[in-house]
C-alpha positions as CSV (number, residue, x, y, z in Angstrom):
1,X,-22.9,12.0,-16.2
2,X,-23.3,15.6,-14.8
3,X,-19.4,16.1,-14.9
4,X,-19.2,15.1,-18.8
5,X,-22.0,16.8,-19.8
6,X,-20.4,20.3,-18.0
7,X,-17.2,19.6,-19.4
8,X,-19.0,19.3,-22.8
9,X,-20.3,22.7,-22.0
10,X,-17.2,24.1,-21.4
11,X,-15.8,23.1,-24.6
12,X,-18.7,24.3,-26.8
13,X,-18.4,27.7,-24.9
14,X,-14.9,27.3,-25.9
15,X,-15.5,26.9,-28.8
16,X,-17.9,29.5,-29.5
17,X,-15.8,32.2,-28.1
18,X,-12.5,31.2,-29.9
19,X,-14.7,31.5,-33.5
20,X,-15.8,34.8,-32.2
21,X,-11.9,36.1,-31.7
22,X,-11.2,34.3,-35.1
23,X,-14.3,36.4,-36.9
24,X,-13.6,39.5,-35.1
25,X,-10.2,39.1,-35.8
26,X,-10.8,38.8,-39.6
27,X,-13.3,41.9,-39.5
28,X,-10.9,44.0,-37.9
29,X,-8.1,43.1,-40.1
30,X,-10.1,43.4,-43.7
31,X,-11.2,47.1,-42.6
32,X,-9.3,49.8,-44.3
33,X,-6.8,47.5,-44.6
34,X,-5.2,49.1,-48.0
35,X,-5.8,52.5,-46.7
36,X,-4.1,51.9,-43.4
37,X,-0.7,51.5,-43.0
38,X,-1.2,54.0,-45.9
39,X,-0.1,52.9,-49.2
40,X,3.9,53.7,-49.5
41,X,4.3,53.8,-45.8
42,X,6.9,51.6,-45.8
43,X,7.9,50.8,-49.5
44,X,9.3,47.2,-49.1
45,X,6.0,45.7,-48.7
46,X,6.0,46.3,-53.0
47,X,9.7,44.8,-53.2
48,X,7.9,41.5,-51.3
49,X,5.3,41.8,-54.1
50,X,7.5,42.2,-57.4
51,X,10.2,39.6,-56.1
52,X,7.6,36.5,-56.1
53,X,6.0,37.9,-59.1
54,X,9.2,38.1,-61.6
55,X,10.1,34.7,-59.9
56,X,7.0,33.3,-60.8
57,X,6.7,34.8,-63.9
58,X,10.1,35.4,-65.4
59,X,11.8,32.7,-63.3
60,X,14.4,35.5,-62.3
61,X,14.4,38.0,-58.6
62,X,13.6,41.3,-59.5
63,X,12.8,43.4,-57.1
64,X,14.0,47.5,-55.6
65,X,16.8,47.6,-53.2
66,X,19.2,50.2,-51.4
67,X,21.5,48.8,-49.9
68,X,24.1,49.4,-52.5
69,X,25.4,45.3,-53.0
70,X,24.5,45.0,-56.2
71,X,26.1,45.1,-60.0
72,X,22.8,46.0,-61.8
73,X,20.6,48.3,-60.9
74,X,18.1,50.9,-62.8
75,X,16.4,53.9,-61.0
76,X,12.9,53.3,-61.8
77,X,9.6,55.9,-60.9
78,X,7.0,53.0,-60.6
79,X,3.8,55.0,-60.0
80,X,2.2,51.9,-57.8
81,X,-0.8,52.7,-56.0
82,X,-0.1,56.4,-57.5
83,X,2.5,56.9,-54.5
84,X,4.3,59.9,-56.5
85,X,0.9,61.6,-56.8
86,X,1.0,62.8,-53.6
87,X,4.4,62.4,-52.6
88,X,7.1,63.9,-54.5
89,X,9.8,63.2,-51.8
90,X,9.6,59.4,-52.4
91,X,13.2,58.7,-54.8
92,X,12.6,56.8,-57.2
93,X,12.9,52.7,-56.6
94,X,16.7,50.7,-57.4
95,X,15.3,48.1,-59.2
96,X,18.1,45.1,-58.4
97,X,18.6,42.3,-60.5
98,X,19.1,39.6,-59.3
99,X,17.6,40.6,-55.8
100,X,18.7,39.2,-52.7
101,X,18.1,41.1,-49.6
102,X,16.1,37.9,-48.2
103,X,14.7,34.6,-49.2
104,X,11.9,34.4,-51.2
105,X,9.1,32.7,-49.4
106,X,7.5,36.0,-48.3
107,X,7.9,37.1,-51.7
108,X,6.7,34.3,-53.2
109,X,3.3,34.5,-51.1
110,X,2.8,38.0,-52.2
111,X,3.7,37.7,-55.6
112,X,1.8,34.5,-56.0
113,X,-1.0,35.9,-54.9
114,X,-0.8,38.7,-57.1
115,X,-0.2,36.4,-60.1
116,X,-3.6,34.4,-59.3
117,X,-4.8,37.3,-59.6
118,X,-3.4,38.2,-63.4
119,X,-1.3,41.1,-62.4
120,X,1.7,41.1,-64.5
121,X,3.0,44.5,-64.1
122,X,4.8,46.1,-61.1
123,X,2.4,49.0,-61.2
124,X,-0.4,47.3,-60.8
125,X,0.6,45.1,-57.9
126,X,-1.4,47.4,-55.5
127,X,-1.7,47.1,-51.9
128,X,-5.3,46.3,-52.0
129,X,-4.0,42.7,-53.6
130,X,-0.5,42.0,-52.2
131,X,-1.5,42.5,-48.4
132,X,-5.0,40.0,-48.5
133,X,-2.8,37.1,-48.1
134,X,-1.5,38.7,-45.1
135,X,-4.7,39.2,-43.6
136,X,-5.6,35.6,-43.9
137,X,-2.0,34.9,-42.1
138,X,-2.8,37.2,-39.6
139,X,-6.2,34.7,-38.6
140,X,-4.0,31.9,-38.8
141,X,-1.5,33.4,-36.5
142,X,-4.8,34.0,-33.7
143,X,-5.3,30.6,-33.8
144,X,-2.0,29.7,-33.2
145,X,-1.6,31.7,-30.3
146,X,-4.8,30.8,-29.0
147,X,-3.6,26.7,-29.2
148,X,0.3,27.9,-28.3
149,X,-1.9,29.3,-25.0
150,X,-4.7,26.2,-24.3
151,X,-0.8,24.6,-23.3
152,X,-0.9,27.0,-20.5
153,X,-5.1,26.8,-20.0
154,X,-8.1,27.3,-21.2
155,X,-8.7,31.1,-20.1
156,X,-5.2,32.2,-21.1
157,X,-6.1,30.6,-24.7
158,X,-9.8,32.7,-25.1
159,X,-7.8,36.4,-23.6
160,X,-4.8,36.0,-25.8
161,X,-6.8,35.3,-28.9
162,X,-9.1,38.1,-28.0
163,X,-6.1,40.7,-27.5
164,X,-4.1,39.1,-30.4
165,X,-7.2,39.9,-32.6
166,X,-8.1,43.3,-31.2
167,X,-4.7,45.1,-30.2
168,X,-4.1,48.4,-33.1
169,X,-0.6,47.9,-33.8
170,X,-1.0,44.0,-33.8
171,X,-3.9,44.3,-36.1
172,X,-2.1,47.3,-38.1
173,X,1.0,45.4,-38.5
174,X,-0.4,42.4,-39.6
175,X,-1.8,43.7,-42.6
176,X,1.9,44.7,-43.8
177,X,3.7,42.8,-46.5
178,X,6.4,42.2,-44.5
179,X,8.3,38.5,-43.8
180,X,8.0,39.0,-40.2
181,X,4.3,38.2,-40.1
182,X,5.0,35.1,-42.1
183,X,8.2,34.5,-39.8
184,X,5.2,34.2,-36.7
185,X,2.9,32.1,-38.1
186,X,6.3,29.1,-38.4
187,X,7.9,29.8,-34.8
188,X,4.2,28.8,-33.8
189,X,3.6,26.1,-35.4
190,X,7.5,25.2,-34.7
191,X,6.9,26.0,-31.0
192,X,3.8,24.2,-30.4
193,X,4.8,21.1,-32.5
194,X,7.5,20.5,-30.3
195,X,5.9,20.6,-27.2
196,X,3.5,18.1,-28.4
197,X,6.1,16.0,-29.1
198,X,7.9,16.2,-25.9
199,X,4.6,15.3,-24.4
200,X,3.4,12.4,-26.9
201,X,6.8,11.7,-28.5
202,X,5.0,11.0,-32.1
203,X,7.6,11.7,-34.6
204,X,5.0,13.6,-36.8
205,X,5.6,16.4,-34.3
206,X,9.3,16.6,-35.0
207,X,8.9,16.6,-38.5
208,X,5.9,19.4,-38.3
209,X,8.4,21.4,-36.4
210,X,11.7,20.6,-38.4
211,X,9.6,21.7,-41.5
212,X,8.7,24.9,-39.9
213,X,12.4,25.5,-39.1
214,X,13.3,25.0,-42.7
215,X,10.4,27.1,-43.7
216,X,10.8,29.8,-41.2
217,X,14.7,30.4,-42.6
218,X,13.3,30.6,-46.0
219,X,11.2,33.6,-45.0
220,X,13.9,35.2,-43.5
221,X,17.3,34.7,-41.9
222,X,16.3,35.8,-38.7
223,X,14.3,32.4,-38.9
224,X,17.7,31.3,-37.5
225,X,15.8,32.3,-34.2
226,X,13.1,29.2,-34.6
227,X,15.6,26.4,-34.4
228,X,17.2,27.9,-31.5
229,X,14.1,28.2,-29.7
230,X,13.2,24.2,-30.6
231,X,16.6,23.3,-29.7
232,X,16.6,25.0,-26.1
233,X,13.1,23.3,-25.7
234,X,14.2,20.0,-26.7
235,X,17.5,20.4,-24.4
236,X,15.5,21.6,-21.5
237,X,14.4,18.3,-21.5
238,X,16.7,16.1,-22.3
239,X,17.8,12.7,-20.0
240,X,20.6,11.2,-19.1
241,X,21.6,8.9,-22.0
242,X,18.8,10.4,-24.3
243,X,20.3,10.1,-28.1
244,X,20.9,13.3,-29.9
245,X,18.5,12.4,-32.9
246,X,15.9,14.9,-32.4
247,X,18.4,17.9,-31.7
248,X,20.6,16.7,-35.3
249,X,17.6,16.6,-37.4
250,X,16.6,20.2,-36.2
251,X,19.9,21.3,-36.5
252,X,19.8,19.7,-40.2
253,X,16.7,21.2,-41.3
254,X,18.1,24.4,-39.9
255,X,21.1,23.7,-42.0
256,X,19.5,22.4,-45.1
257,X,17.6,25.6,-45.3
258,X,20.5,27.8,-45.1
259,X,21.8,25.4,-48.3
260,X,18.9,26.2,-50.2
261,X,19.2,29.8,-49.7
262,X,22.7,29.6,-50.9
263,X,22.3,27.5,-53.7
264,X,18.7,29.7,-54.9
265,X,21.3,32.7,-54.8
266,X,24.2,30.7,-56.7
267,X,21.6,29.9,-59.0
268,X,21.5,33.4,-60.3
269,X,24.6,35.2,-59.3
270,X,26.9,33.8,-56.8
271,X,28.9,37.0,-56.6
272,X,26.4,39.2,-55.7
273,X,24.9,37.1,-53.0
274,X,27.7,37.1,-51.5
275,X,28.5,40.6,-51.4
276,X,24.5,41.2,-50.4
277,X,25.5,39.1,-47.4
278,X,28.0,40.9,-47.0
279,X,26.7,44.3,-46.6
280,X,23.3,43.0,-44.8
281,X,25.7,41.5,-42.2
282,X,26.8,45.3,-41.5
283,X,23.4,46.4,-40.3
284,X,24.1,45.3,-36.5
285,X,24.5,48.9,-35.3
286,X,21.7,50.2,-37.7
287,X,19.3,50.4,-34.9
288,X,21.7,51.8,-32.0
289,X,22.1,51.6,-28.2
290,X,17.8,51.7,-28.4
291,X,17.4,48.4,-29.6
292,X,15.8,47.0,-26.8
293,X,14.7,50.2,-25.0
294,X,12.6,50.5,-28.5
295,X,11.2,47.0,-27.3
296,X,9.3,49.1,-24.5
297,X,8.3,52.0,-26.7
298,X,4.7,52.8,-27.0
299,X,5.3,53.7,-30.7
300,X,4.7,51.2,-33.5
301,X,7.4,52.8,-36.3
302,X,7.0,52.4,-39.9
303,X,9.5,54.1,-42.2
304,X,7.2,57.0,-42.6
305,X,4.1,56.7,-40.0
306,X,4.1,55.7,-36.5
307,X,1.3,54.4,-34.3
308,X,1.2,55.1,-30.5
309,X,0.0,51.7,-28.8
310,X,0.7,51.2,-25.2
311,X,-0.4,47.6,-25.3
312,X,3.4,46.4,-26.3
313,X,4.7,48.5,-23.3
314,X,2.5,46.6,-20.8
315,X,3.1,42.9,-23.0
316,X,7.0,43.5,-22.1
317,X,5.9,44.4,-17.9
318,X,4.1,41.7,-18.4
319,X,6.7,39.3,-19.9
320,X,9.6,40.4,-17.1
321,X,7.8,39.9,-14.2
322,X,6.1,36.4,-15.6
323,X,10.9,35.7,-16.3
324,X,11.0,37.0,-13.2
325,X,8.8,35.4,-11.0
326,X,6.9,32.7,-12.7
327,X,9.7,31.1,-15.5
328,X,11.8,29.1,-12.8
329,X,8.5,27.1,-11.1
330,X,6.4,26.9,-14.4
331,X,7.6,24.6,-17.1
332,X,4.5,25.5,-18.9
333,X,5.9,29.4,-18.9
334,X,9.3,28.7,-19.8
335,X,7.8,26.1,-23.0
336,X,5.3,28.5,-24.5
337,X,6.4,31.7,-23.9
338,X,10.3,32.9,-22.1
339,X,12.3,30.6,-24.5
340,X,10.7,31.2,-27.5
341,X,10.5,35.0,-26.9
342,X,14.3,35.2,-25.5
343,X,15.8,32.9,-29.0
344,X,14.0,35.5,-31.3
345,X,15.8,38.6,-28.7
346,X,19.0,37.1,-29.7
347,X,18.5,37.0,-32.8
348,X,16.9,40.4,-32.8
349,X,19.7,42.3,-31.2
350,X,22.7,40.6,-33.0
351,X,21.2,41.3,-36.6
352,X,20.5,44.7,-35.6
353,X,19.3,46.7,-38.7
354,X,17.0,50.2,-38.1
355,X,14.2,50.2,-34.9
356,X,11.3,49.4,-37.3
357,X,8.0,47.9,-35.5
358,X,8.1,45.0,-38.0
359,X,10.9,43.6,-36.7
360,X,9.0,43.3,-33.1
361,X,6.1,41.1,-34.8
362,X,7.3,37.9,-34.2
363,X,7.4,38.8,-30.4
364,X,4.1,39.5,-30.1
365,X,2.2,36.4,-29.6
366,X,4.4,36.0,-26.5
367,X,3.8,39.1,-25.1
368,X,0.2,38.9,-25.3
369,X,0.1,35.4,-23.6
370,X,2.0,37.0,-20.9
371,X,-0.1,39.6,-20.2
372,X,-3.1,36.7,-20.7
373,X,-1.6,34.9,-18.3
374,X,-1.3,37.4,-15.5
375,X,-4.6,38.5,-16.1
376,X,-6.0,35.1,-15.6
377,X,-3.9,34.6,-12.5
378,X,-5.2,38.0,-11.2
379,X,-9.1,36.9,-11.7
380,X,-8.2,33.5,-10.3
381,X,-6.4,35.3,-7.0
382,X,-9.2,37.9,-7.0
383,X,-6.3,40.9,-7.1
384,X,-7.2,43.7,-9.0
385,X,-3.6,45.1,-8.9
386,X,-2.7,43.7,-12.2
387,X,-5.9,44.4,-14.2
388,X,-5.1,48.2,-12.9
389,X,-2.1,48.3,-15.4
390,X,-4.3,47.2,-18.0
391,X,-6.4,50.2,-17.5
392,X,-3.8,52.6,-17.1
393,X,-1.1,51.7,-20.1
394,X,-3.4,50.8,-23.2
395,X,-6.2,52.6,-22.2
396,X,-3.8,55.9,-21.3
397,X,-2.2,55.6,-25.1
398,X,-5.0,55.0,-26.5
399,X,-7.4,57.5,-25.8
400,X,-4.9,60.2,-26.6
401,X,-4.5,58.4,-30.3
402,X,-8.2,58.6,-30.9
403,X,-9.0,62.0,-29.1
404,X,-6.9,65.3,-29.8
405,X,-4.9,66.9,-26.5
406,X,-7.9,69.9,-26.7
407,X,-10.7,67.0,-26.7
408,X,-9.4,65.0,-24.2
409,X,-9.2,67.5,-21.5
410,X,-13.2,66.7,-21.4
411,X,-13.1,63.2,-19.9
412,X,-9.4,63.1,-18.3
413,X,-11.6,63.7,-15.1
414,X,-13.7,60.6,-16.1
415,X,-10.2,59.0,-16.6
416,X,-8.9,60.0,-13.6
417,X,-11.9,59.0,-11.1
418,X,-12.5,55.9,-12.2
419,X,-8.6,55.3,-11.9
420,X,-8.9,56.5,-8.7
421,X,-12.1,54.4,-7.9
422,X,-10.2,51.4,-8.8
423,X,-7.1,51.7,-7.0
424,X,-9.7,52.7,-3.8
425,X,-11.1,49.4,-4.6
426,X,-8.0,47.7,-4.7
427,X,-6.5,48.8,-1.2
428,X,-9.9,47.9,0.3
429,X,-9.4,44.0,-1.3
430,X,-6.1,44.2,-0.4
431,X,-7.0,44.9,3.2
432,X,-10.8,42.8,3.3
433,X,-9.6,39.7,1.3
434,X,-11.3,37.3,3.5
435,X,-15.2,39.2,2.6
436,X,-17.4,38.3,0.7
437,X,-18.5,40.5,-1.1
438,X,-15.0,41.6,-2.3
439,X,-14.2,38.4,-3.6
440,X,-17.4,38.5,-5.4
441,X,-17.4,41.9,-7.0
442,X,-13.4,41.9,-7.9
443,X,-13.5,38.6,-10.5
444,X,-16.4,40.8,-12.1
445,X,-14.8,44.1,-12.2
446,X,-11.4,42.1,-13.8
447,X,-13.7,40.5,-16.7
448,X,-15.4,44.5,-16.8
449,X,-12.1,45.9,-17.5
450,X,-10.8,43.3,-20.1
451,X,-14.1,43.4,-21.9
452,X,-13.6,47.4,-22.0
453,X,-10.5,47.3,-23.4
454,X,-11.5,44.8,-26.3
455,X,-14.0,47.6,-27.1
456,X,-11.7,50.3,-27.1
457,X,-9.0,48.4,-29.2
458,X,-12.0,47.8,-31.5
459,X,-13.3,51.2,-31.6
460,X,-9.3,52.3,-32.0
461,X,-9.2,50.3,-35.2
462,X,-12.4,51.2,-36.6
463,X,-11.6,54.6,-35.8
464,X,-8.1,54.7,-37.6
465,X,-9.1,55.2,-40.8
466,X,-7.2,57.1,-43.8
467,X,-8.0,60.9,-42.5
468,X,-7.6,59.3,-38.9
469,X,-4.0,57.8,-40.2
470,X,-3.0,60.9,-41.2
471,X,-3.9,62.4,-38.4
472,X,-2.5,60.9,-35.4
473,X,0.8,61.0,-37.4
């Protein structure tokens, strides 16, 4: 009776603490949202936009391209969200009809929202309306990291949906217009669909997760990165004699997809797909030799801002030595998180295409249960070692983002004792395990530390409004 009724407990508290992450989550997003990224930041977020609304209201992709594929196209200076008031560098936008450059789910989400809305003209399809559905992706994509982590444990569930919901460039990013967001929210559900069906075998998984392979694909062809990760989890574990159903229908959804695309752009003009695939399929080199070095890089890049973050730089530490150490004795690790993450990679490097920080979205709910994980392994080993990276990365990058060089001068001996004090602390746990009192104070000093750094990232986000935008860039 005792033991239910704790366990009970544990799930309200659960409970209570995941809503929290959801609410502050959705607060953090909503604030300054169509101020920061600044309006014309990065320009394709109004080529999502006008795509789904000329397909939903002229039955015909229309949309600004650059990329040179296509037969008709008309320079256009559509003064959205006044962007050549203040700008006169912006060129104007290629309108391209039929457009192309990706499937049109994202678009459709965008511009479908718009149209509830009655916008009807490209002009008016302002930030402030095409990136809300976003925001409301961005919740849904906490709460899929949060259940993609309860399959690890309960802790690693409640830190990655707090650091999913607080961390700048995750936050920032999410509020873009961009496919990639879309692109996480169906590897998640794909991911976490199939693991429940390796563990219940209920063919309402496989379906979920086939869908979300179609789905994903649709979004964007870098959705090709989904069905290899459900693939490589449904062949890690495969048995002798096991029939190849499950792996056939993925691959047919997977395949299916790519048949819709192709038909949606014969539709229109077969021609110019073709040559739009063509030229997209040129891109590998766009972002160099840096492509994954750019992985590790503290800066979040849009095409015209960037954001210094140094939580992505510890989520990738954090991801190698979980590969390194943890992948080959923890099915858990290698379900939720190394073969997910590595499928996208692939992906990611062979397309290629310019070091943009979108692009990296869809890794991010892996890297943040990494660094979950670790942190929950540190506070359940009482070793501060770990936690001292968390203190030292994001807090390092972030206090320089929100406090000018001069400015910071003022507390970098605050910094730099209390860095101090903790490594001092460290050694002495390191050497006094078996005490006490160590194994008392360290577990409180590691929730101390993560609860600081929730503020901060809070107090980052508040902080970046539009001045603060334009100032740290």
């Amino acid at each position: 009776m005792i033991k239910e009724s704790i366990k009970k407990r544990n799930k309200l508290i659960f409970l209570i603490l995941l809503i929290g992450a959801l609410l502050l989550g959705d607060s953090l997003r909503k604030k300054h949202y169509s101020q920061v990224p600044h309006p014309g930041d990065t320009l394709d977020e109004y080529s999502f936009g006008w795509l789904g609304m000329s397909l939903i209201q002229e039955g015909y992709p229309i949309a600004w391209s650059g990329i040179g594929a296509y037969k008709e196209e008309e320079l256009k200076k559509i003064n959205v969200d006044n962007i050549y008031d203040g700008d006169l560098s912006i060129a104007p936008f290629p309108i391209s009809k039929p457009w192309f450059d990706h499937p049109p789910l994202a678009g459709l989400v965008a511009g479908g929202y718009a149209s509830l809305k009655g916008v009807s003209d490209f002009e008016d399809a302002s930030v402030i309306i095409i990136r809300r559905p976003f925001l409301y992706i961005g919740i849904v994509n906490i709460l899929l990291t949060a259940i993609l982590g309860l399959l690890i444990s309960p802790t690693v569930s409640i830190i990655s949906a707090y650091l999913y919901a607080t961390i700048p460039s995750i936050v920032i990013s999410s509020r873009l217009v961009q496919a990639e967001n879309l692109l996480t929210t169906f590897f998640l559900i794909s991911t976490i669909a199939i693991i429940y069906y390796k563990k219940t075998k209920n063919k309402i998984y496989l379906y979920l997760s086939g869908a979300s392979v179609y789905l994903a694909i649709l979004t964007k062809i870098s959705g090709i990165s989904v069905a290899i990760a459900v693939i490589f989890l449904l062949l890690a574990s495969r048995r002798k004699n096991q029939k190849p159903n499950d792996l056939l229908f993925i691959f047919g959804s997977s395949i299916f997809a790519l048949l819709t695309f192709l038909l949606y752009g014969a539709y229109y003009d077969l021609q110019t797909f073709i040559n739009v695939l063509l030229q997209n399929s040129k891109r590998f080199f766009g972002a160099g030799a840096n492509i994954i070095t750019g992985l590790f890089n503290q800066a979040f890049r849009l095409s015209r801002r960037r954001l210094t973050d140094g939580w992505p730089l510890l989520g990738w530490v954090s991801f190698v030595a979980i590969a390194t150490f943890d992948a080959f004795k923890n099915t858990k690790i290698r379900s939720t998180i190394i073969i997910p993450a590595l499928s996208y990679l692939v992906i990611f490097v062979l397309f290629g295409s310019e070091s943009y920080g979108w692009y990296r979205i869809p890794l991010f709910p892996f890297i943040v249960l990494s660094m979950a994980y670790l942190l929950d392994k540190a506070y359940q080993s009482r070793n501060l070692i770990y936690p001292l990276f968390f203190y030292f990365i994001p807090i390092g990058a972030l206090q320089i983002l929100i406090i000018d060089i001069t400015s910071f001068q003022k507390y970098a001996s605050i910094f730099k004792v209390s860095g101090a004090l903790l490594i001092l602390i460290g050694i002495i746990n390191h050497i006094y395990r078996k005490n006490k009192f160590m194994k008392n104070i360290i577990p409180k000093l590691i929730i101390g530390i993560f609860i600081g750094l929730i503020l901060v990232n809070i107090y980052t986000v508040g902080y970046l409004d539009v001045d603060a935008w334009y100032k740290v860039n």
